[in-house]
C-alpha positions, 0 to 999 in steps of 0.5 A: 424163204424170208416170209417162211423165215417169218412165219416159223420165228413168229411161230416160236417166238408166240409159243415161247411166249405163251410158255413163258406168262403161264410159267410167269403166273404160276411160278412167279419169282419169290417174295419175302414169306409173310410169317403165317405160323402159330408156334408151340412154346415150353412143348417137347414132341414125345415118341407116340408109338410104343415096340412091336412087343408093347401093349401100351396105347400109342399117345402124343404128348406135350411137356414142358421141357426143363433146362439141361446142360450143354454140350458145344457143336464146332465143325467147319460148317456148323455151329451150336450145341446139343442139350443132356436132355433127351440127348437132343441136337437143337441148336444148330447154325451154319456157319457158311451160309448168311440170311441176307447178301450183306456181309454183316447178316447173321448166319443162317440158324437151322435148329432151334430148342423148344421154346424158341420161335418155332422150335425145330430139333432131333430127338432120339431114344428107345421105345420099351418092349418086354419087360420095360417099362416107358420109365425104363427107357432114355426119351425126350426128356432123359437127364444124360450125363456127359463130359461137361469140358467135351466139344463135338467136332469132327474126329472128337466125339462125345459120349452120353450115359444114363442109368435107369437103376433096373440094371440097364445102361445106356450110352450113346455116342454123338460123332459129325463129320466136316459136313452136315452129318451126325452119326448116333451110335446107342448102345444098351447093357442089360445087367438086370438079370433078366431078358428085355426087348426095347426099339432104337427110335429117331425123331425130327420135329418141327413145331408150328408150319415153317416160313415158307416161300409159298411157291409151285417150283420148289419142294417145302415139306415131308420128303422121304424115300422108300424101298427106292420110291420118293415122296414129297408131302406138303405140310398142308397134307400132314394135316389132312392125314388120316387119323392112324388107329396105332399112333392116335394122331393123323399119321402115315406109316410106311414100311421099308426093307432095304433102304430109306430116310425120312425128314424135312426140305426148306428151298435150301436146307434139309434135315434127314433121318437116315437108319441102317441101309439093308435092314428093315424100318419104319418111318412114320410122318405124322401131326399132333394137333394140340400142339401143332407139331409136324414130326417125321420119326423112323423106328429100327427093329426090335432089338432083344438082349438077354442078361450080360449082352449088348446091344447096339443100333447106329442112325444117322442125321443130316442137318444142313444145307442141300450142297450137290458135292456134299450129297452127292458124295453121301449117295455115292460114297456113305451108301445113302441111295437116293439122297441126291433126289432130295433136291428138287430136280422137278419133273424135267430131272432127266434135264436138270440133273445133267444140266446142274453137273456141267454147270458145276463142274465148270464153275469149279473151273472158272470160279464164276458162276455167271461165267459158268452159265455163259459156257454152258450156254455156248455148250448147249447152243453147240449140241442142238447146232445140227438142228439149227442147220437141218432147219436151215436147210428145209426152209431153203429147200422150202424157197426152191419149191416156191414155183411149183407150189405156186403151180399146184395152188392154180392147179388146186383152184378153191379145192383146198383139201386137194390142194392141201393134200398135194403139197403134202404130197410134195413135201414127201417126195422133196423130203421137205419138213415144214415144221423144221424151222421151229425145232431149234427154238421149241427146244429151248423151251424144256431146256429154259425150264430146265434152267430155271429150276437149277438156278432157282432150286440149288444153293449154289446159286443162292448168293453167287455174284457174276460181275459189278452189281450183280451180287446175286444170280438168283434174284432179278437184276437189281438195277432200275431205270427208276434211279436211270441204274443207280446214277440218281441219288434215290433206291430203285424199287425193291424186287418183287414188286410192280414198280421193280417189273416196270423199270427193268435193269440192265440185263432186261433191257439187253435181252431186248436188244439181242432179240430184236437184233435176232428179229432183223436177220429178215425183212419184215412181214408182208401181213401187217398183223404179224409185223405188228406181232413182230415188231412187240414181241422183244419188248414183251419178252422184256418186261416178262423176264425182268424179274426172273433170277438174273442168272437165267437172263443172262442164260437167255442174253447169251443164247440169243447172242449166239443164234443171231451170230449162227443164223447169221454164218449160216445164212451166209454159208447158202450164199444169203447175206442178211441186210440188217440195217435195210431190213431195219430201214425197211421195217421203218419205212413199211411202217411209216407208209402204213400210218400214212396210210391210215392217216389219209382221208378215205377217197369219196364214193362215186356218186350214181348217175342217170343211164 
């Protein structure tokens, strides 16, 4: 049973590791983004696509932008202002999140107005229908009117107003609630004598591609929902659009009739236009080349109102970071369908989204995120338990068949497909699984990945200290045997680079210790070839998984903390203690004997005599 122990664990633990340097190659940790941008100054994205009722030539312009009043942004989470012209939020920071650990980094800054670094805003307006003009109609660079004394805050709106001297006034009422959400409410009043028909329009633009962290884990882009289908677009993809013959410009449109939204996902922060849920929209992706502006538009139906009426169309916008309660609650109680899947949950989201919901709520419970992981360990450890002991238990079957294989292998002779053929045989009449001493690690490997995308993808682990030096459980460890764990007066390399990969910290190390403990629950390999593979593998898994999120490390300390302790009961539940300490000797000793071995002079040939 122990060389089938061995075979099964050294099985696994190559499959894992196989696993794990694919991962580690393809979704390595992130680095500093080098700044790869070429940013648009003095230019204001416009409305490119004019009413249905129109006949105007679609166009994508680039104006200057002049200098406007502005009114003051001061909720419990963010901090900015909105500009009169055009009405437009574009300077917005949030007041909980900070760049760096530091405590003294500057808060983190979403929006931006044009001329900015890349700039990055809202804009919305009306596009004219019949009987209007685009003169007609409040757009991007609209002069609106306001209470200059006014201050959005959450129960305080403000109200903006313009008149286009045809008889037409429009106001438009900017409220925001304690969170991230900005709700738009334009309203037109058609005192002009005549019919109009015109169409509500909300645009987010981006000038110049983004900082990005350039890796396969997390979504960066277009993110959109559709009719209940969800679509993520790389920025490299807007560029490759096809040039749309309505819009003039590389676009994508897309119809929707019952509910959607449209905008832009950085790894922890998002901006999202949300039109009326059950009504009929357009959203639009698209890029204007010349001024290398990547915008993401939704236009409401056509709305006609006739002499003496009214008007209204309301549009929502989130800005702000991507907090599970916070959306969640937007899905569940605002009616926002689908807004949770704007975190990206990747392709294991059956996994991940239950995954993150116990992790959160037993972070509310204890107050530490580390604290949390460990739990959910324990809690995941106790669900696949049967599996551990159905493995267990074959394997020990495994050992009462020794004789008769033995049996069957003299019976087989060199026949090997007979002989193959009546172990299969025998393990069906026993009810004998072979394989079933590698189900509990195999499974591990989904739930690691699982894990790994929640700690690496959700905000709530940006930043969020377990114990001592361990500030922050989405980055690596940051401690180093380079200053032997900060007692030397010198830094530790900087983490991400080749010498942090080398001389791991505190929690890589432990992971190497509570593998190779979890190794000598049985005797070593008899074949030299997997003793070897045996006695490296903890240390490789080691390096390999020192410079992952600290957080995920100590998911990984923890879990083989507790199958060593599990094998250990069980196996001593079926009356086989395990002998660490003389599997320990013994692994010395085989291996003392084999260099003796290989060190000993080869005995002489016989030399051939005369008969």
């Amino acid at each position: 049973m122990e060389e089938q122990n061995n075979k099964n664990l050294i099985l696994a633990m190559v499959l894992s590791a196989a696993v794990m340097l694919v991962w580690f190659i393809f979704f390595p940790p992130p680095e500093p983004p080098a700044q790869t941008a070429t940013t648009q100054t003095g230019t204001e994205a416009v409305a490119t696509a004019p009413a249905e009722a129109t006949t105007t030539q679609p166009q994508a312009e680039a104006t200057p932008v002049p200098e406007a009043p502005r009114l003051a942004i001061d909720t419990p989470k963010l901090a900015g202002s909105l500009s009169l012209r055009g009405g437009r939020i574009d300077d917005l920071s949030l007041k909980t999140y900070r760049q760096e650990l530091a405590p003294d980094s500057p808060i983190v800054r979403l929006l931006s107005p044009v001329g900015e670094e890349l700039s990055y805003y809202s804009v919305f307006g009306w596009l004219p229908g019949t009987g209007l003009e685009a003169a007609d109609v409040p757009d991007a660079n609209t002069a609106w009117t306001a209470d200059a004394a006014a201050t959005l805050a959450p129960g305080k709106p403000v109200t903006l107003r313009w008149e286009n001297g045809k008889g037409l006034t429009f106001l438009r009422e900017v409220s925001v609630d304690e969170d991230f959400m900005f709700t738009v409410t334009d309203t037109v009043q058609n005192g002009s004598g005549a019919a109009v028909s015109l169409q509500p329009y909300g645009i987010v633009a981006r000038h110049g591609l983004p900082k990005l962290q350039n890796i396969f884990v997390v979504h960066e882009g277009a993110i959109q929902r559709t009719d209940g289908e969800l679509t993520e677009t790389d920025y490299a993809d807007i560029t490759e659009f096809e040039v749309d013959q309505r819009e003039g410009l590389p676009a994508e449109v897309s119809e929707a009739t019952t509910d959607g939204w449209i905008g832009f996902t950085d790894h922890y922060w998002m901006t999202t236009l949300v039109p009326e849920q059950g009504k009929p929209f357009k959203s639009v992706l698209k890029y204007v080349p010349a001024a290398g502006i990547y915008q993401a538009e939704v236009r409401q139906p056509v709305l006609s109102v006739d002499p003496g009426a009214t008007a209204t169309s309301t549009m929502r916008f989130f800005a702000g970071a991507k907090e599970w309660a916070t959306i969640r609650a937007y899905e569940n109680e605002s009616g926002i369908p689908g807004f949770l899947d704007s975190i990206d949950w990747g392709w294991f989201y059956f996994l991940t989204k239950p995954i993150f919901a116990v992790l959160h709520w037993l972070n509310l419970h204890i107050g530490n995120m580390g604290l949390a992981i460990i739990a959910l360990t324990f809690i995941l450890k106790f669900l696949v338990l049967p599996l551990a002991y159905k493995s267990y238990v074959s394997m020990a079957r495994m050992k009462e068949l020794q004789p008769e294989m033995e049996a069957l292998k003299e019976r087989a002779g060199d026949d090997r497909q007979k002989m193959q053929r009546e172990m299969m045989q025998l393990y069906k009449d026993k009810k004998v699984n072979p394989a079933a001493g590698c189900l509990p690690i195999l499974i591990q490997i989904p739930i690691f990945f699982a894990l790994y995308k929640v700690i690496f993808v959700t905000i709530e682990l940006r930043h969020a200290p377990f114990f001592g030096w361990l500030k922050d459980l989405s980055a690596p460890d940051p401690s180093s045997l380079y200053n032997f764990f900060g007692l030397l007066p010198w830094d530790a390399p900087a983490t991400g680079t080749v010498l942090h990969l080398i001389f791991i910290g505190v929690l890589p190390i432990l992971l190497g210790i509570t593998m190779w403990l979890q190794q000598k629950l049985n005797p070593a390999p008899t074949d030299p070839v997997q003793a070897s593979i045996f006695a490296w593998m903890p240390w490789v898994f080691m390096f390999m998984l020192g410079g992952f999120a600290s957080g995920l490390v100590v998911y990984w300390i923890t879990n083989n903390t507790i199958t060593f302790i599990q094998q250990y009961l069980i196996m001593w539940s079926h009356g086989k203690r395990p002998d660490i300490f003389g599997n320990i000797r013994s692994a010395k000793a085989a291996k003392a004997e084999a260099k003796a071995k290989a060190a000993a002079p080869a005995a002489p040939a016989p030399k051939k005599g005369k008969k």
